[in-house]
C-alpha positions as CSV (number, residue, x, y, z in Angstrom):
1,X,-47.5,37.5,87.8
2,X,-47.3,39.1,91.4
3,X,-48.7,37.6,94.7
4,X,-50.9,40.5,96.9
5,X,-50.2,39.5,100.7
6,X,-52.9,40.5,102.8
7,X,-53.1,40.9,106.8
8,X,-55.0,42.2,109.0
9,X,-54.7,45.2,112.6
10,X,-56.8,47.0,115.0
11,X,-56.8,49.2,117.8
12,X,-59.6,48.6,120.1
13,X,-62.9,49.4,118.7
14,X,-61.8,52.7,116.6
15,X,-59.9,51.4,113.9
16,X,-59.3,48.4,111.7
17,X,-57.3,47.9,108.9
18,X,-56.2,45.7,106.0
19,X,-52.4,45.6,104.7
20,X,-51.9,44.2,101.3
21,X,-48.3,43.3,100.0
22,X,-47.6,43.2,96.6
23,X,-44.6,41.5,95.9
24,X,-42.9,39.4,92.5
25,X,-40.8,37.2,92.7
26,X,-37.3,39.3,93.5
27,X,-39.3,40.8,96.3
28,X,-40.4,37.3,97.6
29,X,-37.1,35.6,97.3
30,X,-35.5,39.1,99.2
31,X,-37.9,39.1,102.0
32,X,-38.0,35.4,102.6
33,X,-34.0,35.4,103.0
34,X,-34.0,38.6,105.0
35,X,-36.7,37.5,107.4
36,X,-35.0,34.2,107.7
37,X,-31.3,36.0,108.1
38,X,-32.9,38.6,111.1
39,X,-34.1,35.0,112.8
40,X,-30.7,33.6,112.5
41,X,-29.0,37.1,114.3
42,X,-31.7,36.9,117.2
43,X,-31.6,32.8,117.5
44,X,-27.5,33.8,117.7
45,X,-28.0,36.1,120.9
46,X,-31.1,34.8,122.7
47,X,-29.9,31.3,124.0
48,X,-33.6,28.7,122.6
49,X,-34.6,31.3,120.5
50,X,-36.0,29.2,117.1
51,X,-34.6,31.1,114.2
52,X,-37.7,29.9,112.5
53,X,-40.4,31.7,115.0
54,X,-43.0,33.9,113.7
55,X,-42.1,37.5,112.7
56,X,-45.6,38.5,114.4
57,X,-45.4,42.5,115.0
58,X,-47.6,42.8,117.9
59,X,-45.1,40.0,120.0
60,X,-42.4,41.2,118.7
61,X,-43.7,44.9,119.7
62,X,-44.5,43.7,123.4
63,X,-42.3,41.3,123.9
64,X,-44.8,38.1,124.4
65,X,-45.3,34.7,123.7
66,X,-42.2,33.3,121.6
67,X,-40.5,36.6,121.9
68,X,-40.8,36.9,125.2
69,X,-37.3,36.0,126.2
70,X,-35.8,38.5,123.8
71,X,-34.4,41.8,124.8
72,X,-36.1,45.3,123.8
73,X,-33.6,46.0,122.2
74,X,-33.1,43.3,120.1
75,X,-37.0,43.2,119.5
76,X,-36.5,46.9,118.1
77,X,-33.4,45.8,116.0
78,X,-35.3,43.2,114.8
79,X,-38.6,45.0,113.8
80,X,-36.3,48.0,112.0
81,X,-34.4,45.3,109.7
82,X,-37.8,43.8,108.7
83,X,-39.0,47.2,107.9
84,X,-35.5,48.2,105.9
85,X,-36.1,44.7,104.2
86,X,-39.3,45.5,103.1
87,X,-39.0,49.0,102.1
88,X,-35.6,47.3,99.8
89,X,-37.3,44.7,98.8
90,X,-39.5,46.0,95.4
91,X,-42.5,45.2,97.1
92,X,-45.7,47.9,97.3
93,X,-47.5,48.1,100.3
94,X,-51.4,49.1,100.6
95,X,-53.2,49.7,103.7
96,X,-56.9,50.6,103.2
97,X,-58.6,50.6,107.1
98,X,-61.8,51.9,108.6
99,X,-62.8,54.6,111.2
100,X,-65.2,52.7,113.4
101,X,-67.2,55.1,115.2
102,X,-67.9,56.9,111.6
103,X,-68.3,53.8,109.9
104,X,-70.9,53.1,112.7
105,X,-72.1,57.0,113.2
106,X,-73.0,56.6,109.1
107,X,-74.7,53.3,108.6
108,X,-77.2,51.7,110.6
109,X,-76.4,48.4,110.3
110,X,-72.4,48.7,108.6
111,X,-71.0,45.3,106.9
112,X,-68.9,43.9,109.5
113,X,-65.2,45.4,109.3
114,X,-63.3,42.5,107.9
115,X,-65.1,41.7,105.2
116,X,-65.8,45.6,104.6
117,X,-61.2,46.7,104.7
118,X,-60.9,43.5,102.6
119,X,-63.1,44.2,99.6
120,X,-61.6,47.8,99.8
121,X,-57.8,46.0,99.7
122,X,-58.4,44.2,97.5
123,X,-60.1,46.6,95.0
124,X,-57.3,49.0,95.8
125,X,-54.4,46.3,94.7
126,X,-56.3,45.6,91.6
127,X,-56.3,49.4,90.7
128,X,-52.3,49.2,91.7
129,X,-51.9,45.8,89.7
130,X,-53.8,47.3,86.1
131,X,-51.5,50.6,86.6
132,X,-48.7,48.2,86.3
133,X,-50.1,45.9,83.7
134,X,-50.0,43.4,86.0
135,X,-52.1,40.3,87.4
136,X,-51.6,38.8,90.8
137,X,-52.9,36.0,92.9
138,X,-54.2,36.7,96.7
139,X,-52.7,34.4,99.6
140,X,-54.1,36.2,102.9
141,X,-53.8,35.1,106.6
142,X,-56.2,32.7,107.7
143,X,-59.2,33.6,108.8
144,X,-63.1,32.6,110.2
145,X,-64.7,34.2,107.2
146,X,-62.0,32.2,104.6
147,X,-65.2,30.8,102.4
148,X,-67.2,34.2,102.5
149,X,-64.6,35.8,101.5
150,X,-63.8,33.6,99.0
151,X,-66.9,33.5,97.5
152,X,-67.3,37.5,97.5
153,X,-64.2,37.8,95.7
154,X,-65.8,35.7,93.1
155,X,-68.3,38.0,93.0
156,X,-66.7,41.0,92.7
157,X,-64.4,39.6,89.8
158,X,-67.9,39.0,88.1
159,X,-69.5,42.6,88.8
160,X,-69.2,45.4,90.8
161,X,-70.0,44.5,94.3
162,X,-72.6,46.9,95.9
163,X,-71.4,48.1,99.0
164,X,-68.1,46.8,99.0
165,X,-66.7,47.7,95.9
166,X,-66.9,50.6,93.2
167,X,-65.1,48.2,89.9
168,X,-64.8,45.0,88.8
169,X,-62.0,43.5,89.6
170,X,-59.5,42.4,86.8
171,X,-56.5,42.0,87.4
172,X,-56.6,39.4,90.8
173,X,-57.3,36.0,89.3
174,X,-58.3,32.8,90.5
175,X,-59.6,32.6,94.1
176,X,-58.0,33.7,97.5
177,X,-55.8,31.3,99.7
178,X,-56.1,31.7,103.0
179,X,-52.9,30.0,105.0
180,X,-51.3,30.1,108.6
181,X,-49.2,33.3,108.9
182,X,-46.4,31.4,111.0
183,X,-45.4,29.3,108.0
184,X,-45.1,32.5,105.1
185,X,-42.3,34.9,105.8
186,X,-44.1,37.0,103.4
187,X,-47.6,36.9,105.3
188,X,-45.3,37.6,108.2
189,X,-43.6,40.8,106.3
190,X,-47.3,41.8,105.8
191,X,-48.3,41.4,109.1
192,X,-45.4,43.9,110.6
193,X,-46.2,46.7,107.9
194,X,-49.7,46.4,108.5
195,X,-49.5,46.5,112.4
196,X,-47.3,49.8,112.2
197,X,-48.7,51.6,109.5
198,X,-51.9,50.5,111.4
199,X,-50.2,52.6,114.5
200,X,-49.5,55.6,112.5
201,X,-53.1,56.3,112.7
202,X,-53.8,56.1,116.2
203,X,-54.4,60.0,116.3
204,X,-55.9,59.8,120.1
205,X,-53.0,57.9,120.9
206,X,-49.1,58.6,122.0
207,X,-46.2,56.0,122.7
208,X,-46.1,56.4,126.6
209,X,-41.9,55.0,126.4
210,X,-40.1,58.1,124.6
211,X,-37.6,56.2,123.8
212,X,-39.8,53.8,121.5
213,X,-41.2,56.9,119.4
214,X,-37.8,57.1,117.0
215,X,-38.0,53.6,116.7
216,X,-41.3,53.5,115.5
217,X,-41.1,56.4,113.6
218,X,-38.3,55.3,111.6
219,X,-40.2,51.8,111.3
220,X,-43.3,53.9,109.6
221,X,-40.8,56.1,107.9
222,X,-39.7,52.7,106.2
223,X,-42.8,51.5,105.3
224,X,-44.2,54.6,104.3
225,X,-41.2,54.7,101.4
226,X,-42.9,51.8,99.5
227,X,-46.9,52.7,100.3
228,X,-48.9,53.1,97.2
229,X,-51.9,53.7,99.4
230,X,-52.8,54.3,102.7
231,X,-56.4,55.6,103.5
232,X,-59.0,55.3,106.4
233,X,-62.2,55.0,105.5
234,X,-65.1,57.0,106.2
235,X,-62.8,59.9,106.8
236,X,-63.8,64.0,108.4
């Protein structure tokens, strides 16, 4: 049994995507230890940094809110061990997104985005999990649409889900449990794969700060070694 970990990115109004992490149980215990060793080295140079703050990519990118007070870089050091720990971990990472002005261009009246990336996800994992021979139960960040979503993904375990999904889905069982990122390391891992990986495909889009581009390519780089999937949806 395997647990799919499932977060979610954007950029503006063009793009939004769905990372799924699919991870057993050496892969959890790794990441939860490495996520909790990379707090202890910041907490050890940042003087009332908590070694148990939230390993949220888009802070730790900018530098805000609990990582405000940490240096650049020490935030890049940070968000290149995560990547190395999840690229050694055994873990698979899925990103399945959509192109917003195509998705819009093509359909009249589009489902809205979330619940559109997550049915594609999570019909993507399934496909990943029956290669394997493997079932897995969802745990995704929490979110508004928790009890839609729950409810379509008892649907689409039933039947083939017009619209959002071209199988049945087999090999996810139960229901989905939605949770507070800032209390999983492993929702947090999923959140800093999905948030660069979601970069990747900012095509109009170039780092302004030279100096972060190596560091962010390596981070993809990383990623991109365990990524069973990674597709934007409608695409040219």
């Amino acid at each position: 049994m395997r647990i799919v970990y499932a977060d979610e990115s954007a950029h503006l109004n063009l793009l939004y995507v769905i990372g799924a992490l699919v991870a057993d149980d050496d892969a959890v215990g790794h990441l939860q230890s490495s996520l909790d060793r990379i707090g202890q080295i910041v907490a050890h140079e940042v003087e009332g940094f908590d070694p148990t703050t939230e390993f949220h990519a888009y802070d730790m990118f900018h530098g805000e809110r609990a990582w405000d007070s940490v240096p650049v870089g020490l935030r890049v050091k940070a968000s290149v061990l995560t990547a190395k720990a999840i690229a050694r971990s055994g873990a698979t990472f899925i990103l399945r997104g959509l192109d917003m002005p195509r998705l819009e261009q093509r359909y009249r009246y589009p489902f809205p985005p979330h619940e559109l990336a997550f049915a594609q996800a999570l019909e993507t994992a399934d496909e990943h999990l029956a290669r394997l021979g493997e079932r897995a139960i969802v745990v995704a960040d929490e979110h508004h649409t928790a009890e839609d979503g729950r409810r379509r993904f008892r649907r689409m375990r039933a039947d083939t889900l017009a619209g959002y999904s071209g199988r049945r889905i087999t090999n996810l069982v139960d229901t989905v449990y939605f949770g507070p990122s800032h209390h999983s390391r492993l929702l947090q891992a999923a959140d800093v794969a999905t948030y660069f990986m979601c970069r990747r495909h900012w095509k109009p889009i170039r780092e302004e700060d030279a100096r972060a581009r190596p560091h962010i390519a390596k981070i993809v780089n990383l990623i991109w070694s365990c990524t069973a999937r990674d597709y934007v949806w409608p695409n040219s």
